[in-house]
C-alpha positions in Angstrom: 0.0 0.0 0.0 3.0 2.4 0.7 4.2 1.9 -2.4 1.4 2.4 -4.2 1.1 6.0 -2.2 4.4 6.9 -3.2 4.3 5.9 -6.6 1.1 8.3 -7.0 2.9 11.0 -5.3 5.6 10.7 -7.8 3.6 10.9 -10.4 1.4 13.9 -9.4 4.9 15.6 -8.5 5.6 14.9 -12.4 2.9 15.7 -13.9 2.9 19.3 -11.8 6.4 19.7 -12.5 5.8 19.4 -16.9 2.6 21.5 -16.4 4.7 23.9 -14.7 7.5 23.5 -17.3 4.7 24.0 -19.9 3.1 27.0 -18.3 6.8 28.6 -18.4 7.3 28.0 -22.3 3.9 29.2 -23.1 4.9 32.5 -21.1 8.0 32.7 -21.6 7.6 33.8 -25.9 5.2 36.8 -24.6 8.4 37.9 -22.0 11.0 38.0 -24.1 9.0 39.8 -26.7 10.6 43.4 -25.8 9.1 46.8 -26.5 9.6 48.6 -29.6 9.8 52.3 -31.2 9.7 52.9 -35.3 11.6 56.2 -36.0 11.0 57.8 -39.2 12.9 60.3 -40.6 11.1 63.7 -41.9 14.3 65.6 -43.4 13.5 66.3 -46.6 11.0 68.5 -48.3 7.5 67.1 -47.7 6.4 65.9 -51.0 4.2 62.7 -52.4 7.3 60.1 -51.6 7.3 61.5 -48.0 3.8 60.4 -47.7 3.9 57.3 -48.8 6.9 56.6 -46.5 4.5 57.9 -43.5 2.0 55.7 -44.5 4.0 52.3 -45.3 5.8 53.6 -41.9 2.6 53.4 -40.2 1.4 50.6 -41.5 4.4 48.4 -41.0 4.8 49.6 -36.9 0.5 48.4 -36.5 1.9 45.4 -37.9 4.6 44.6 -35.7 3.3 45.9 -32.6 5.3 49.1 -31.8 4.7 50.9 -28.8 4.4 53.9 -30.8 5.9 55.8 -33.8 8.2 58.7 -34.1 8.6 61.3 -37.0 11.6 63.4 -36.5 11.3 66.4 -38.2 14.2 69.0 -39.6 11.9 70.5 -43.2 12.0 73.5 -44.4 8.0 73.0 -45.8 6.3 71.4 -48.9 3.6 70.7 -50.5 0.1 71.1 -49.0 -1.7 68.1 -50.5 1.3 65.9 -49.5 1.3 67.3 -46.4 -3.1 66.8 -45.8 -2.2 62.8 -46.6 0.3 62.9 -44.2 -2.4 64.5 -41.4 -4.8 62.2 -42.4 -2.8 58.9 -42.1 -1.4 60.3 -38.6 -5.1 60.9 -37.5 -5.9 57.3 -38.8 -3.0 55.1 -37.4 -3.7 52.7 -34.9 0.1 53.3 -33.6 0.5 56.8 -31.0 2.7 58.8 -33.1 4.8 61.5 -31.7 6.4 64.1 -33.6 9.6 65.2 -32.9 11.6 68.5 -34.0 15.2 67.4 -33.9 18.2 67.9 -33.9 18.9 70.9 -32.3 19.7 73.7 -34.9 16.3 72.1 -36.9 12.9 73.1 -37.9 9.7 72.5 -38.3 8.9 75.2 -40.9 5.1 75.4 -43.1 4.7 72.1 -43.5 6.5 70.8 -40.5 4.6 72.7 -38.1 1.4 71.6 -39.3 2.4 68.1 -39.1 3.7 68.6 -35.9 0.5 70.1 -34.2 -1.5 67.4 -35.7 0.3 64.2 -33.7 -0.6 62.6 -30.6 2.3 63.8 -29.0 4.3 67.3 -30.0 7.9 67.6 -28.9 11.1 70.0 -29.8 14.5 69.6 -29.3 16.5 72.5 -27.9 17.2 75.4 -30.2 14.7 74.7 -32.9 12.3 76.4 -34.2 8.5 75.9 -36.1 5.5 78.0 -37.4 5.6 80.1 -40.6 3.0 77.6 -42.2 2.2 79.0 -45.6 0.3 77.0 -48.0 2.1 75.7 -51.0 0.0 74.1 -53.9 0.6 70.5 -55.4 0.2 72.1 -58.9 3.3 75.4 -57.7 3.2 78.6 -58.7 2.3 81.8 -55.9 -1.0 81.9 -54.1 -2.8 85.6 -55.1 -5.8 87.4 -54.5 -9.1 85.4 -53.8 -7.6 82.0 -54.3 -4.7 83.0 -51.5 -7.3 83.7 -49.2 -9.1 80.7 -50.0 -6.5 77.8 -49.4 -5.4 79.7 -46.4 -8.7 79.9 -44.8 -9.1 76.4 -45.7 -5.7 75.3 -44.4 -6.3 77.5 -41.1 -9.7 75.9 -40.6 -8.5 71.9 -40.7 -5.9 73.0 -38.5 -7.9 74.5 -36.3 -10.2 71.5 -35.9 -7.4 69.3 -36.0 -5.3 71.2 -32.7 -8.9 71.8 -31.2 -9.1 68.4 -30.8 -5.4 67.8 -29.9 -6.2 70.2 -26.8 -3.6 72.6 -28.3 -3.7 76.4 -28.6 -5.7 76.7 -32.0 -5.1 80.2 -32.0 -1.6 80.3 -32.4 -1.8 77.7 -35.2 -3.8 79.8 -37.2 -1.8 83.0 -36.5 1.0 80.5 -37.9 -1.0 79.9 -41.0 -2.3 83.4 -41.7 0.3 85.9 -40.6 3.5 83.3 -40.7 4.2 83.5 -37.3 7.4 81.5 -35.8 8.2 79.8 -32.3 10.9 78.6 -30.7 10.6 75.6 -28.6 10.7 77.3 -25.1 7.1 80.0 -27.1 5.6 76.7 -28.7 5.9 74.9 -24.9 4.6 77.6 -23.0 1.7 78.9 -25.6 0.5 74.8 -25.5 1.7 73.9 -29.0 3.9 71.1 -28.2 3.9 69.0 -24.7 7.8 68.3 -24.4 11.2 69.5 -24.7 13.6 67.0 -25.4 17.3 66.8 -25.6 17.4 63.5 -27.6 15.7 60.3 -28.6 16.2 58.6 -25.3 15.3 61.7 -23.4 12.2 61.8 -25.2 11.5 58.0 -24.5 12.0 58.2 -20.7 9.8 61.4 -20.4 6.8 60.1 -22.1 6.9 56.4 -20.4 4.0 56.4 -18.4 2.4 59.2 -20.1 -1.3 59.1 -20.2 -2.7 60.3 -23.9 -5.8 61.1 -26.0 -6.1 59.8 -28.9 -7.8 61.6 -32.1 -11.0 59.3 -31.4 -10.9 60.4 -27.5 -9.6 56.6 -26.1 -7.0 57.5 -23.8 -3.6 55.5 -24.0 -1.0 55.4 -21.6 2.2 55.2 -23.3 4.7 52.3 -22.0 8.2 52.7 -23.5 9.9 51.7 -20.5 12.9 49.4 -21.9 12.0 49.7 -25.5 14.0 49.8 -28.1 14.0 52.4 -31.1 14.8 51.1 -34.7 14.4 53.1 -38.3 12.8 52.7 -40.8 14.6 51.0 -43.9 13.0 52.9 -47.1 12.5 49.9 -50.1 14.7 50.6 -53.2 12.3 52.4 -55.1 12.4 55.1 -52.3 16.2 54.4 -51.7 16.7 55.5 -55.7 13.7 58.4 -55.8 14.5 60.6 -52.5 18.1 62.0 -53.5 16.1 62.8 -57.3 13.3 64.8 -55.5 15.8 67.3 -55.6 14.2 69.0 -58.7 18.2 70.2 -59.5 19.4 66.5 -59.8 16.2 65.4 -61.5 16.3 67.3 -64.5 20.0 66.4 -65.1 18.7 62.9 -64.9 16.3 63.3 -67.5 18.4 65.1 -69.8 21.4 62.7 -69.4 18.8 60.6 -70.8 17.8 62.4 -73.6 21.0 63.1 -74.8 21.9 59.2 -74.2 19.1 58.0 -76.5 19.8 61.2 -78.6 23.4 59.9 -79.3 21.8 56.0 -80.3 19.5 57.5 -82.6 22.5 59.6 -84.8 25.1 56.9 -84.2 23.2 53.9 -84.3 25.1 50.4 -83.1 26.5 51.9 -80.2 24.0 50.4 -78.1 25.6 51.4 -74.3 24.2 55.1 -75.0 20.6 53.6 -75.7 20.3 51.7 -72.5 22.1 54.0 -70.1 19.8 56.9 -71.5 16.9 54.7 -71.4 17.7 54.1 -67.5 18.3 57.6 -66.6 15.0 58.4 -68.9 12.8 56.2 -67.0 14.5 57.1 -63.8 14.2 61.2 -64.0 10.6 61.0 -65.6 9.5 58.9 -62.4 11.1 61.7 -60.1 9.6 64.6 -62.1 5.7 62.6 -61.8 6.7 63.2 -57.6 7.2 67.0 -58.3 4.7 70.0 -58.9 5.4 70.0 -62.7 4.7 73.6 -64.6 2.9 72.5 -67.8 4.0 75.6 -69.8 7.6 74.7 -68.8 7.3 71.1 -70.6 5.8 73.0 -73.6 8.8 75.4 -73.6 10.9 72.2 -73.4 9.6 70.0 -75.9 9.5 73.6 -78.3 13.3 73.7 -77.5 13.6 70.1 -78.9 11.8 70.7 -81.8 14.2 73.8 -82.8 16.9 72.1 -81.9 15.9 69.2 -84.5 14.9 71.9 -87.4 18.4 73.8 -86.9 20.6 71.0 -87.6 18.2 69.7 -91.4 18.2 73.3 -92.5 20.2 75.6 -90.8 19.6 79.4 -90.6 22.8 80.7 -89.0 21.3 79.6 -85.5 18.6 81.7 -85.3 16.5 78.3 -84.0 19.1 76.9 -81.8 19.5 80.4 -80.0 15.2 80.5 -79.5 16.0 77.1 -78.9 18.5 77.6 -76.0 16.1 80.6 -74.7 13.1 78.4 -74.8 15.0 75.1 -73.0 16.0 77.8 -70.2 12.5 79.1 -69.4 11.1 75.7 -69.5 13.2 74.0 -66.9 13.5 77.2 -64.6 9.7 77.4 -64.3 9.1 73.7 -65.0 8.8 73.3 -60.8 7.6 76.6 -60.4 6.2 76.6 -56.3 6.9 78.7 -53.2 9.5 76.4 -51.5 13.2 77.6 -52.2 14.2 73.5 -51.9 11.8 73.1 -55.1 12.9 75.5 -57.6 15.6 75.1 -60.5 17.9 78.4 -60.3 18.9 80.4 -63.7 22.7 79.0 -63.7 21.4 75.6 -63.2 19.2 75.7 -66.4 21.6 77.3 -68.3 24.5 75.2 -67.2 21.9 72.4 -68.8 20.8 73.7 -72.0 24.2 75.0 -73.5 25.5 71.6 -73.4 22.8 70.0 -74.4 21.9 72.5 -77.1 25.4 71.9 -78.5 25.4 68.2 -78.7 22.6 67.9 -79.7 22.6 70.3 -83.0 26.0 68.9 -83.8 25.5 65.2 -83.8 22.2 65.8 -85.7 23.9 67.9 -88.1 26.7 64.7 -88.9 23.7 62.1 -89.4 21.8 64.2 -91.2 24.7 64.9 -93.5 25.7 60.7 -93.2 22.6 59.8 -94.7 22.8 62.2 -97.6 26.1 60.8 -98.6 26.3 58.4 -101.3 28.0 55.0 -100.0 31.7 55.1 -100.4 33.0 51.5 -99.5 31.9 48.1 -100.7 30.1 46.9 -103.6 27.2 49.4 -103.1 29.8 52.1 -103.9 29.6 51.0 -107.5 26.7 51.6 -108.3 26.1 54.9 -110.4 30.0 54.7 -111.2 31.1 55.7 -114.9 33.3 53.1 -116.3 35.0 52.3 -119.6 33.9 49.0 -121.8 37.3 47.2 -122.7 35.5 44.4 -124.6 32.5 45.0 -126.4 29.1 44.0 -124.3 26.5 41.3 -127.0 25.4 40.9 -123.9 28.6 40.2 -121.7 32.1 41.7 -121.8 34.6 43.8 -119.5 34.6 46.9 -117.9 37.2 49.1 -116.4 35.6 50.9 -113.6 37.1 52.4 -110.3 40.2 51.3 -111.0 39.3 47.8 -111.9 38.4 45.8 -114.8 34.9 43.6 -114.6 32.9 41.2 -116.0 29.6 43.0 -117.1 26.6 42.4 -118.5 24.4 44.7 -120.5 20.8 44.7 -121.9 21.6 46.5 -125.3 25.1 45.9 -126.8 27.8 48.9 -126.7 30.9 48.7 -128.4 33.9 48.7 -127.2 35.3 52.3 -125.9 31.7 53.6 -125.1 31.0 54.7 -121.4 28.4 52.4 -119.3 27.3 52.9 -116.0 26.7 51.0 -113.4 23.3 49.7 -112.6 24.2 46.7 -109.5 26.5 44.6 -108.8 25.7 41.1 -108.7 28.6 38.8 -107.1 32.0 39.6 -109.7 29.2 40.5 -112.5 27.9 44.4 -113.0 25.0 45.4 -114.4 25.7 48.0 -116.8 24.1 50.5 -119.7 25.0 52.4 -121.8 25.6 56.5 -120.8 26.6 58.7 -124.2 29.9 59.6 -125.7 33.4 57.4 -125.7 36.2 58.5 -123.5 38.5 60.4 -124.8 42.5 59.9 -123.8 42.8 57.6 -121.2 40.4 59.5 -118.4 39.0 55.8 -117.3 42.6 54.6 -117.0 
């Protein structure tokens, strides 16, 4: 009987101790899952490729989990559509986000303040600066009269529902909007724009763990970054390639790069290395312009450029075209990005530093095909035909011919005597095809 007792003991002590050990490795996944922050990076003019990193951003930290979601700003603006996306997808993630002006020395300027003002959480590092939130339009160009007042009115009034909700001092962000008003991080704390001053990443980490928030729906959150870990976000390759080209500056060298590469295919065909790598910088510069507030006068002024460019080099006028050429191709890619935002204009000495180049190449190299293709063939067989040559032996049909410099076998459809001049009509293996073309030669002029 005792030994019955203890063998049941032993095997309710084993049977505790594997439910235990299975309670531990069902826990223990959960535990060593640790915390995490996605950090993305706002540094840049705010433009259609920023929002669709926001939003991917977004997305991918609801996906994984993340305690919440940092932009760190340092913009000088943008555009205003971009930028209403960019509100929108902040108002709709599932993720807290927290925007961040940093580092120290940055700002939050026009677009950057109104993205700032619109997150869950508003922070600033010391020594930078936000406000001045003039609209800029997708489409470029300056904002005047009625229409001004209108887009501003309309900015100011999202923005004031937007910070009205946020429990921030609307006011001010309209002021911003409307009169272009700046603060510095210490004014934008103490007027209720922002809720922290930061010195860093992890400064701003250990000052919001714990914090208690509202979120755009009214759920409050509190906000548990205790121990967690902050990564970036790694743009895809499509980004990777498109954000250094947003520059508008290295975009339109792109695209001409690529013009001129299929430019010199197309006049010196065979080459074949000038086709693809102008295809590829083509293809590459187009996709960055469709991200940019394109002028459509300034592709028409382009495209005109082209066209003289093309008409000078077939029938010159003493470059009266490629001048109105080279005036044209200036205008167009100065105002081609024509908006508000300093970061998204083309200067003067950059278009010009394009054109003249391009303007020279391209007349030139047209000019040599042009003249290539107008020259009769001068090697091989094909260069005997139309050649004037001497009949050595009479043709009734076949006989000899001396023509550049050599003597043939040739054949003839009438007969010609011997002496006569024949020309040449095509050249079949060693035989020519000949007939007859007027007077004998006289001396020896075929010799």
């Amino acid at each position: 009987m005792e030994v019955v007792r203890g063998t049941a003991a032993r095997r309710w002590l084993a049977s505790s101790a594997l439910a235990a050990v299975g309670a531990l490795l069902w826990i223990a996944p959960g535990a060593a899952q640790s915390k995490s922050v996605l950090v993305l990076e706002l540094n840049t003019v705010i433009h259609p490729l920023t929002h669709e990193i926001v939003s991917q951003g977004l997305q991918q930290a609801a996906e994984a989990g993340d305690a919440a979601v940092v932009l760190r700003i340092d913009t000088p603006g943008g555009l205003l559509d971009s930028t209403n996306e960019i509100v929108q997808s902040i108002l709709a993630s599932s993720v807290p986000v927290v925007a961040y002006v940093s580092p120290s020395g940055g700002h939050a300027a026009s677009a950057g303040f109104i993205i700032l003002v619109s997150a869950d959480v508003a922070a600033m590092a010391p020594g930078t600066n936000t406000g001045a939130a003039h609209p800029v339009l997708a489409l470029g160009g300056e904002l005047e009269g009625t229409m001004k007042q209108k887009i501003e009115n309309d900015t100011a009034a999202s923005l004031r529902a937007v910070t009205d909700k946020r429990g921030r001092n609307s006011e001010l962000a309209v002021e911003a909007v409307l009169e272009s008003k700046s603060f510095t991080e210490e004014d934008a704390l103490e007027a209720n724009l922002i809720e922290f001053i930061a010195q860093d990443l992890d400064d701003l980490m250990r000052q919001l763990d714990g914090q208690t928030i509202t979120r755009f729906d009214g759920q409050s959150e509190v906000l548990d970054l205790a121990g967690a870990e902050p990564y970036f976000y790694a743009p895809n390759l499509r980004q990777r390639v498109l954000l250094p080209l947003i520059n508008p500056t290295i975009a339109i060298l792109v695209l001409v790069l690529g013009l001129a590469g299929i430019y010199i295919e197309f006049t010196n065909p065979g080459l074949i290395f000038p086709a693809v790598i102008g295809g590829v910088f083509l293809i590459v510069g187009l996709m960055a312009m469709s991200l940019l507030p394109i002028n459509i006068a300034g592709v028409v002024l382009i495209v005109l450029a082209l066209a003289f460019f093309v008409i000078e080099a077939m029938t010159p006028v003493n470059g009266i075209l490629a001048t109105g050429g080279v005036v044209a191709m200036v205008l167009g890619i100065v105002i081609l990005v024509d908006t508000d935002v300093p970061e998204l204009q083309i200067g003067w000495f950059t278009a010009v530093a394009i054109t003249l180049p391009f303007a020279l190449l391209s007349v030139f190299l047209l000019q040599l095909a042009i003249r290539s293709f107008r020259f009769k063939v001068a090697t091989g067989s094909e260069a005997m035909v139309g050649e004037i040559g001497e009949v050595r032996t009479a043709l009734d049909p076949s006989g000899s011919v001396f023509v550049h410099g050599e003597l043939w076998n040739a054949r003839s459809a009438t007969a010609v005597a011997a002496g006569q001049r024949v020309r040449v009509l095509s050249v079949n293996g060693m035989h020519l095809d000949v007939e007859p073309c007027g007077d004998p030669f006289e001396g020896d002029e075929a010799t």
